[in-house]
N, C-alpha and C positions, 0 to 999 in steps of 0.2 A: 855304695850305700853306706854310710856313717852315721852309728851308732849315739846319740846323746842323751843325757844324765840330767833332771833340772828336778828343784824345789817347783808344784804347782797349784794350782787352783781353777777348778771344775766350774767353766763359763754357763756350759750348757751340753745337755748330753741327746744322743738321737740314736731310734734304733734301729739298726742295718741287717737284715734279715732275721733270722729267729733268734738266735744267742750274739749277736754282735751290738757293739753300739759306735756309732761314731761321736767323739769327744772334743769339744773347743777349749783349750785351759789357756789358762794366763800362765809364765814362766818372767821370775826376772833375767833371765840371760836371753832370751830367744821372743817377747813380746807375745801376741798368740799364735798358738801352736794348734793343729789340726790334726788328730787322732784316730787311726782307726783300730776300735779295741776286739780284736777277734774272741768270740767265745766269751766275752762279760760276763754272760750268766751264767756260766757253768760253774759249777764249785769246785772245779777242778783247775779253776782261771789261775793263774800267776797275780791276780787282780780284781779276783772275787768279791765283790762286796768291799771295792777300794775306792770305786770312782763317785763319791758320795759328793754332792752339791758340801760348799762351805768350809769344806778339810782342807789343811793344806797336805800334799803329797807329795812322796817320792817316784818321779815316775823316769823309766827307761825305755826313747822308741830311736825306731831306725826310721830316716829319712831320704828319697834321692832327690837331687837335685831338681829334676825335672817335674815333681808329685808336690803338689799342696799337701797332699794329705800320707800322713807318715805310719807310721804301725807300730804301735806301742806291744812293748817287750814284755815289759814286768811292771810293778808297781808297788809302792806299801804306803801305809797311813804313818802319816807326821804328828800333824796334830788334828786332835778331833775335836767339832764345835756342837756336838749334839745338843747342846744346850738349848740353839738359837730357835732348833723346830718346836720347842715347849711354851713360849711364847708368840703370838699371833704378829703381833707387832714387830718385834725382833725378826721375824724369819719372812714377814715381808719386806722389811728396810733388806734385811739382805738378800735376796732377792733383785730388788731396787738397784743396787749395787754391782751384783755378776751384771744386769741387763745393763748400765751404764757403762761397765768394762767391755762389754762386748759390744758394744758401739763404739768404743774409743780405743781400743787397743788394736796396732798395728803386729803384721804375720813378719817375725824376722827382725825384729826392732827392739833391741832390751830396755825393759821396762820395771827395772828394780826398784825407782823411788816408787812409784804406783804398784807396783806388787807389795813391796812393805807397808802402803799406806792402808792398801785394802787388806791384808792378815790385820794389823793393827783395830780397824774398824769391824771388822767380824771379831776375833778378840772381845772387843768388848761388846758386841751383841751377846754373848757366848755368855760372859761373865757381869751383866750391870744391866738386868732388866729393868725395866718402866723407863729406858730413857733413849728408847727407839729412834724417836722424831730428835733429839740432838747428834746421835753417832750418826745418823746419815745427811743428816746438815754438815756436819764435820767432815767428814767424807766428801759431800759432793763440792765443799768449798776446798779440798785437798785436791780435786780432781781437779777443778777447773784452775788451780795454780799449776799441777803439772800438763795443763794444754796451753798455757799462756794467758788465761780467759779469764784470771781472778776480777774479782771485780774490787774496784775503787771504793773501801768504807769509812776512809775520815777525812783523807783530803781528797780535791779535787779532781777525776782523772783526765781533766782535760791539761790544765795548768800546774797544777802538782799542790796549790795553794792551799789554803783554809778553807773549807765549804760549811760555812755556819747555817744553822737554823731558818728560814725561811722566815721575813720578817712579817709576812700573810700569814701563815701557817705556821703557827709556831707547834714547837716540837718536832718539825718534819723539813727535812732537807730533800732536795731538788736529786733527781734518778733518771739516768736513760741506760737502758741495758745497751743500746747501738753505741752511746760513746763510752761508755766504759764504769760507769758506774755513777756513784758519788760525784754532784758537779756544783761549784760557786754560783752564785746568782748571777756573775758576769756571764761564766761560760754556758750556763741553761739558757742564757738567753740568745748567745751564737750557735748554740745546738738548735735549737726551732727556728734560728734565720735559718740553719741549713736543711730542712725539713728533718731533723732529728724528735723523734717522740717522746719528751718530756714530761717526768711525770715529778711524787715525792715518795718517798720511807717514811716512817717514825726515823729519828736520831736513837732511840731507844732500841730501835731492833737492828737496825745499822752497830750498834756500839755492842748488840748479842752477839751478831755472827761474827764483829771481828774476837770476839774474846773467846768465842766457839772455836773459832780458826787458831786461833793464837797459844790459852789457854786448854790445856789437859781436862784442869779443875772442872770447870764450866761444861764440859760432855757429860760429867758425871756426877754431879752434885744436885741435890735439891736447888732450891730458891735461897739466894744468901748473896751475900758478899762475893764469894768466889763462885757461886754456882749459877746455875739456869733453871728455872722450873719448866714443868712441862710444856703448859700453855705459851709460856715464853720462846721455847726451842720449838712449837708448832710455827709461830708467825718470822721465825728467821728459816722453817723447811721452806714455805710458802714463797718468801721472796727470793730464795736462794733457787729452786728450781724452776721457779719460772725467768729468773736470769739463766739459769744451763740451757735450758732447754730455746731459751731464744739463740744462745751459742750453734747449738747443735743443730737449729731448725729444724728438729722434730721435738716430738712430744713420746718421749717411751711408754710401754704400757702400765709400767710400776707407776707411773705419775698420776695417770688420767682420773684416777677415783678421786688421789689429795686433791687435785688441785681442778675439778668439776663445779667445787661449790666458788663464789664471785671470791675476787683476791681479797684476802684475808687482811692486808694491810692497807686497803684502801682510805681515803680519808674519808669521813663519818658524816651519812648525808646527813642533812639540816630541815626541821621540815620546815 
């Protein structure tokens, strides 16, 4: 049975008889990890009042070979993000966040750029309230670059080309989450010969999320030049998740309430 050491974060926790909990974290070396924390409640724990949703931690368990689930030693707090449960908004985006990690993060697989993306993203839940709805836009377009699943927001993802403005619908470029994002009016039109479902964006919230992705500034700044206002970073969550979630073919529960009311970026009926 061998002994390991990892920086982590608390996916989800569950409780195993009266003072026990079993613990899911995320680890950059070891991907997630499976927990059994004997004695959590006791104040006499090694790890009392350690295993807090948000924190990133120091934790030490012993695992065997043949056991999913390992048994955690000791533990200490790294960094603490108490902040996040003081805002509503904030501490459901993250929230939002452990439940997408824990859908996507594999047992025994290091997962260090997606560990630093999500300290990074809590980080600023922690520290830059009112601006909720862009850190987990930011987030969840970080997420779906470290699965392969980014999607396509200036050129083409079929041909790699220019995908300008729709010459019907101006202001709005041609979208299918199946082929990969962002498509030319050539290739939107070989994507519905191939029954691919074809729809548009605004070019304006297409041009938010890449600056969300791209740009620091824009996570966190008011309305401006470099930044994003709120209402702005709502309609790139909106489109942004309901492309993840068609990745994922499921729908997590952190989403269901956003994204209940009709798509946000739809085009604007006519009467």
């Amino acid at each position: 049975m061998g002994v390991q050491r990892d920086r982590a974060l608390v996916l989800s926790r569950h409780p195993f008889g009266e003072s026990s909990l079993v613990v899911h974290v995320l680890t950059p070396g070891s991907g997630r990890v499976s927990l059994l924390a004997k004695g959590a409640y006791r104040t006499t724990s090694r790890y009392f009042a350690v295993l807090d949703l948000f924190d990133t931690l120091e934790l030490e368990w012993s695992a065997a070979p043949a056991h999913e689930l390992g048994t955690l030693r000791q533990g200490r707090l790294d960094v603490r993000r108490a902040r996040i449960c003081t805002e509503l908004a904030s501490y459901r985006a993250a929230l939002a966040l452990l439940e997408l990690l824990e859908l996507v993060v594999r047992h025994e697989a290091p997962e260090a750029r997606l560990f630093a993306a999500s300290e990074a993203a809590l980080d600023r839940l922690a520290t830059e309230p009112g601006r909720a709805d862009a850190h987990l836009a930011a987030f969840e377009l970080e997420l779906l670059e470290a699965l392969g699943l980014a999607p396509a927001l200036l050129e083409c993802a079929a041909c790699g080309r220019a995908a300008p403005a729709l010459r019907n619908a101006p202001g709005r470029a041609a979208f299918s989450a199946g082929a990969g994002g962002r498509l030319c009016p050539e290739c939107a039109r070989e994507a519905r010969r191939a029954g691919r479902r074809v729809g548009t964006l605004p070019v304006a919230v297409l041009d938010d999320a890449r600056a969300l992705w791209q740009d620091r500034a824009a996570r966190s700044r008011s309305d401006g030049p470099d930044g994003l206002s709120a209402p702005r970073a709502v309609l790139v969550r909106d489109f942004v998740e309901r492309f993840l979630d068609y990745h994922l073919e499921t729908r997590p529960k952190s989403h269901r309430a956003f994204l209940s009311v009709p798509n946000r970026n739809a085009p604007a009926s006519t009467p």
